[in-house]
N, C-alpha and C positions, 0 to 999 in steps of 0.2 A: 426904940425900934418899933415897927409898924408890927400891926399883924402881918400885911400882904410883904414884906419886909423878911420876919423872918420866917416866910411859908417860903419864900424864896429860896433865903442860910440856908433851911434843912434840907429842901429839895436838891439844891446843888450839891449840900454833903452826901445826902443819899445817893447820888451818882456817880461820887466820888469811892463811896465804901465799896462797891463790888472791886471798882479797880484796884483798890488797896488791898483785898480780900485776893484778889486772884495773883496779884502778886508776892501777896506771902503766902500762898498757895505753890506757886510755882517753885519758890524757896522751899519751902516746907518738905515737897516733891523733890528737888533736888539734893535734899539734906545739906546743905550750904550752909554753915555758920559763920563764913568770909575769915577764915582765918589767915593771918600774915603768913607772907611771903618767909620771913625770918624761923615761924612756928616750924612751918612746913619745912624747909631746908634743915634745922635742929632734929626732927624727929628722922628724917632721913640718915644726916649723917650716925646721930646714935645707929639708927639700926645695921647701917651698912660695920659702923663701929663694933657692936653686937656680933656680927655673922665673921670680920676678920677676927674677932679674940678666940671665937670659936673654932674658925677653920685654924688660924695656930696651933690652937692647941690639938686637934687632930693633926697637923702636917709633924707635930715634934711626936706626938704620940708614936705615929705610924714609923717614923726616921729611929726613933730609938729602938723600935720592933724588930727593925730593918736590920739594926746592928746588935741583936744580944745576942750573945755566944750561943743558948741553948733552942734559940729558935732558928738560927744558921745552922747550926749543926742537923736540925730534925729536917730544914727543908732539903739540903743539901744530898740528901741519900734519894730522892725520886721526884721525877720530874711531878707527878700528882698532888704531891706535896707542895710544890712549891705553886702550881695552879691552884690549890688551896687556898695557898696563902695570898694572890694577887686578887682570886675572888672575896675573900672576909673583905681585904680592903679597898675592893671597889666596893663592894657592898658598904661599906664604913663609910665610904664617901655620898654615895647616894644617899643611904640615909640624912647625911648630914646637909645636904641639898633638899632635900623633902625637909627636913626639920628650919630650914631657914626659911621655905617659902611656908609650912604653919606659922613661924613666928610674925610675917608680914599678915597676912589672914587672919591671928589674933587679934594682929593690931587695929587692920580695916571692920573688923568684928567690933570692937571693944568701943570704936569711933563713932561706931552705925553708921558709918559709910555705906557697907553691901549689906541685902539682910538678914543675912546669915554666914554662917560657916564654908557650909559647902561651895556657895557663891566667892564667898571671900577667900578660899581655899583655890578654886578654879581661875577665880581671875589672879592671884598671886601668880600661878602658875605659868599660865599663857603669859604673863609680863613677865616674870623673871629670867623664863627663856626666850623672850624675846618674841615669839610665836606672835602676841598681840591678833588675836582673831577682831574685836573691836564688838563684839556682840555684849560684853560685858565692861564697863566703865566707871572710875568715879564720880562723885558729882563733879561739875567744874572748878568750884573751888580749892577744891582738894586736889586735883589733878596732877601738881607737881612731885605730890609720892609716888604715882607711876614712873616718873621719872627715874626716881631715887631708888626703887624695886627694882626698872631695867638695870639701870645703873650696877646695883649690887647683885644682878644675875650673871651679866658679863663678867663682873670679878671675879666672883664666886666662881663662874665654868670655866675660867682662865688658870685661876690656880688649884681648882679637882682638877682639870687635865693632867699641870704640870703633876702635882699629886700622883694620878695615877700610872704617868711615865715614870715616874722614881720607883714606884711600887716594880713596874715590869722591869726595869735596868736593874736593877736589887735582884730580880728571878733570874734574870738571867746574869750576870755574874757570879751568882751561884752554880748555877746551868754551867758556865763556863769551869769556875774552878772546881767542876766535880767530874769534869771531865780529863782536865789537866793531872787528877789524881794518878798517881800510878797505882 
């Protein structure tokens, strides 16, 4: 090879590295590690997996509550009592709602997805309920966890609803048979 040869090679590599540079720049920025299609839908279903084992186990918690003899008996005597009791378990439910959308936010955390907590907290949130304001996003490549966040927010708020309709029909058939009392 020539001198004039490879003054050439390097000159045209030379003009080549900023474009290579800014392309893995722009990855780099976007936090893209091109993960499968496959990866992505697995970590979804686990998590959506994760948040029904969970919300079970609050729906049998709250159902067997609903029916013990000595907690009937206590709400049964005043209507406050039994608003008591419908608040601990909306509250039980909310909580458990806030603790699903940390556990996505962990996970966007744990990814380096968002760059922090709070970020990764806030946009759980606005996804899981659906809200999606769009000020806050993953990178592209990761994008189909948003999906799978919506996804398990609709389920989730579908069955805390039904949840907290069993919680008030339980208050109130008590409501009712303490009145039917002679």
């Amino acid at each position: 090879m020539t001198p004039r040869q490879r003054t050439l090679l390097l000159g045209g590599l030379a003009l080549l590295l900023p474009l290579s540079s800014q392309a893995k720049a722009a990855t780099t920025l976007a936090g893209c590690t091109s993960p499968s299609i496959a990866v992505q839908l697995l970590i979804c279903i686990a998590m959506v997996a994760t948040t029904c084992v969970v919300q079970l186990g609050l729906t049998t918690l709250i159902a067997e509550w609903t029916h013990h003899p000595p907690l009937i008996h206590w709400c049964e005597a005043k209507a406050s009592k039994r608003a008591l009791a419908v608040l601990i378990g909306a509250k039980l439910v909310v909580l458990a709602l806030l603790g699903y959308i940390l556990m996505w936010a962990l996970l966007f955390t744990g990814l380096g997805l968002l760059p922090d907590l709070e970020t990764s907290f806030y946009f759980s949130g606005i996804t899981f309920t659906s809200v999606g304001y769009g000020d806050v996003m993953l990178p592209t490549c990761w994008r189909l966890l948003s999906v799978g966040l919506a996804v398990n927010g609709l389920l989730m708020a579908g069955w805390s609803t039904a949840l907290l309709v069993y919680i008030v029909q339980r208050s109130m058939e008590l409501r009712i048979k303490q009145r039917n009392i002679p």
